[in-house]
Each structure stands twice: as structure tokens, then as C-alpha cells.
N, C-alpha and C positions, 0 to 999 in steps of 0.2 A: 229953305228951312234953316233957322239956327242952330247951328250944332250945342247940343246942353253937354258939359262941364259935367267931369266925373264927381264932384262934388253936390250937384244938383241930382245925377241919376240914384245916386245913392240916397240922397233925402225923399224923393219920388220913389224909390223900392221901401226903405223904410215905415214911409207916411203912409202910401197905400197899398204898399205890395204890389205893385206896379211892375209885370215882369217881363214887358219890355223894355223899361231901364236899365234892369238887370240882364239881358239878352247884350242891349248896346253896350255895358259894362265888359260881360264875355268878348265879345268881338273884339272890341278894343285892346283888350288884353291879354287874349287865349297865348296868342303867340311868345311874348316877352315870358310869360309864365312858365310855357312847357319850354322855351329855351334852356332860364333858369333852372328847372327840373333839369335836362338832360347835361348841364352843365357840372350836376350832384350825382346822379346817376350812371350816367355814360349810358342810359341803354332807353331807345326810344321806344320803346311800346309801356317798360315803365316811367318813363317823363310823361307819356302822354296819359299815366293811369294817374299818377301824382296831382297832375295837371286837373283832370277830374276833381278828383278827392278836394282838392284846395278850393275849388269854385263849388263844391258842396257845401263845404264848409266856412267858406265866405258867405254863404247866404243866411246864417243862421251870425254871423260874427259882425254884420253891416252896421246892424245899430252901436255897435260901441264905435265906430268908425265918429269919430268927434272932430272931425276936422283942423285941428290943432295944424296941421301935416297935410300935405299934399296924397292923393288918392292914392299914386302911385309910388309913393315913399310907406304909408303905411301898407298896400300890396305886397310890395317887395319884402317889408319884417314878416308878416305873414306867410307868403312863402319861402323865405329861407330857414326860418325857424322851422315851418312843415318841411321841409325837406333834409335839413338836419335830423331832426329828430327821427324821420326816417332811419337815416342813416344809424343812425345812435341804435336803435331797433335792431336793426340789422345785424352789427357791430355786436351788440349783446346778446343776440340768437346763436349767433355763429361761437361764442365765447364760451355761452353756458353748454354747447353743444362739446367743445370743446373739455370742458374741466368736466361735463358729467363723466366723458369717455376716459378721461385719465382718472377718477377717481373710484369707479368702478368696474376698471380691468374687464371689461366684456371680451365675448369669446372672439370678438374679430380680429385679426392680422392685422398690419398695419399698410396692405396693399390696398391702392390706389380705386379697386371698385369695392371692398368690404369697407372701406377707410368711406364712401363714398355712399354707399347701404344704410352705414352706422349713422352717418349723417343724416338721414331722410328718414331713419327708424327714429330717431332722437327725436324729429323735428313736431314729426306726426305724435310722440310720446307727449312733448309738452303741448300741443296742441289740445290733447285730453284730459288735460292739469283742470282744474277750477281756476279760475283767474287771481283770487288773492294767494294761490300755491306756486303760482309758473312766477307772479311777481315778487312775494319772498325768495326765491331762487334765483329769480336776474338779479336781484338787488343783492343779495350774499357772494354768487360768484363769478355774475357777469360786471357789475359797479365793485366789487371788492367792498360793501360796506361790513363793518363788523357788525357782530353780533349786538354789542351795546349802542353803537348807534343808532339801527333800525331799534332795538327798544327803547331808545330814546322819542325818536321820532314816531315812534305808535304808542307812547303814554305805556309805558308796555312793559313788564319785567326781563330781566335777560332769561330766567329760563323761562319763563312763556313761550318768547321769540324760537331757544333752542328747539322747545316739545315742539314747534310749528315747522319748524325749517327740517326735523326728524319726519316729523307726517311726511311731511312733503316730499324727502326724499326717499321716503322707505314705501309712500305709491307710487312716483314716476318710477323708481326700481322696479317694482311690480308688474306696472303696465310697460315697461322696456321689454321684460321677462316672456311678457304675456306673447306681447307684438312679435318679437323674436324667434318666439316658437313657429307662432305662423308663417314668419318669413320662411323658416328652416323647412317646414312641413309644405310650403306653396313648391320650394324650391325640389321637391324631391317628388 
């Protein structure tokens, strides 16, 4: 049997959803991919969730695949741009966790398991953020953008932006507050 060309599997998944094309497609390439991942990474259980995620989302991203470019060259911007942008995530999780705790002097120490509490109270707090509140807040003090920028870029007046990035911090304060009591009360 003739081996088909990732450019043909691709057109065969696209044309008819064909998802053994897209199976040969994975095989082919499972490997180079969670490489690349764990090369961003450094940790194989998440390379290989990465790895996942990226071939999730290849399957929804195949039709703009326009062949201009070889399979495996446009694969490869796919995956490193998703694996940056990981990165980039992560990087501004760890940042905003960081300037919330400096800017609102909570009651923890600054030893290495309340240093380490505070982190994982924080992380759980913006988890329960609404999502346009947890992204005005990375974007003010995890990207550093100012205030007139972000009003720029959301058609948006500077105090608008202010009232909204106030909401935002005076509920994740709230729910830090909240969370914290329970920590205290689980703890005793």
C-alpha cells in the first residue's frame, strides 16, 4: 500500500472527516510533538498533556492548513506558538500571584510553606475571578499594560477601565479574605 503524504491526510480529514487520516496524522507525529513540548516544559507528564491539547486542537485548525508550507513546518508554528503561550500563562499566573501578595500585605510571613499556602490560596482566588476580571488583572499587572492602554484597546474610557480593574480587585480581595478564613479555621 502507498504511503499517503501528510498533505493528502489532511485534505482526506478536512473533505470528509476521515479520522483515520487523522489517526495516521497523530502517529506520525505524536512523538516530534511531545518532544518539542517537553523541550518548553521540562516535565513529561505535562509534555505529554500539551501534546494532547495541541492535537485537540489541530483537529478543529486543519482546514486553514493551506498548504502553502510543508505539514510539518506549519505543525511545528502550531506547536511552539501553543507551547509558548503556555509558557507565557504561566509566567503571568506566577507574576500576578506575585504583585497581588506584595500589594496587599496579607497576613502571611514570608516562610517558605505560608510563602507556599499563599500561593495556592491566590491561585484558587483567581480561579473564581469571572474570566473578563482575572484578564483585566493579568493584563494590568502580570503584562504591565497601563491603564490608558487597555482603554485604548477596549474602545473604553480610562475611568471605565479604573471602575473595572477596582471591581476586580476589591472581589478577588474579598474572596482571598473569604478563602483564608477557611484555610485558618480548617487549620485549627
Amino acid at each position: 500500500m502507498k504511503r499517503l503524504s501528510d498533505r493528502t491526510l489532511v485534505m482526506q480529514y478536512v473533505q470528509n472527516k476521515d479520522n483515520r487520516s487523522l489517526a495516521l496524522l497523530y502517529s506520525r507525529h505524536r512523538a516530534w510533538v511531545y518532544r518539542t513540548c517537553l523541550s518548553y516544559c521540562k516535565d513529561p507528564d505535562e509534555a505529554n498533556d500539551l501534546t494532547q491539547e495541541i492535537f485537540i486542537r489541530l483537529i478543529h485548525k486543519l482546514d486553514s492548513f493551506n498548504g502553502n508550507s510543508s505539514f510539518t513546518t506549519w505543525l511545528w508554528a502550531v506547536t511552539t506558538n501553543f507551547c509558548a503561550l503556555q509558557l507565557r500563562r504561566e509566567q503571568r499566573n506566577r507574576t500576578m500571584q506575585q504583585h497581588y501578595l506584595r500589594d496587599n500585605d496579607t497576613l502571611f510571613t514570608n516562610n517558605q510553606e505560608t510563602t507556599f499556602a499563599a500561593a495556592m490560596l491566590m491561585e484558587h482566588v483567581l480561579s473564581l475571578l469571572p474570566d473578563h476580571q482575572r484578564d483585566l488583572l493579568y493584563i494590568k499587572y502580570c503584562d504591565g499594560v497601563s491603564v490608558e492602554a487597555i482603554a485604548l484597546h477596549q474602545q473604553s474610557t480610562v475611568g471605565s477601565v479604573k471602575m473595572r480593574l477596582q471591581r476586580a480587585r476589591d472581589r478577588a480581595r474579598r474572596l482571598y479574605r473569604h478563602a483564608q478564613g477557611k484555610y485558618y479555621s480548617e487549620l485549627l
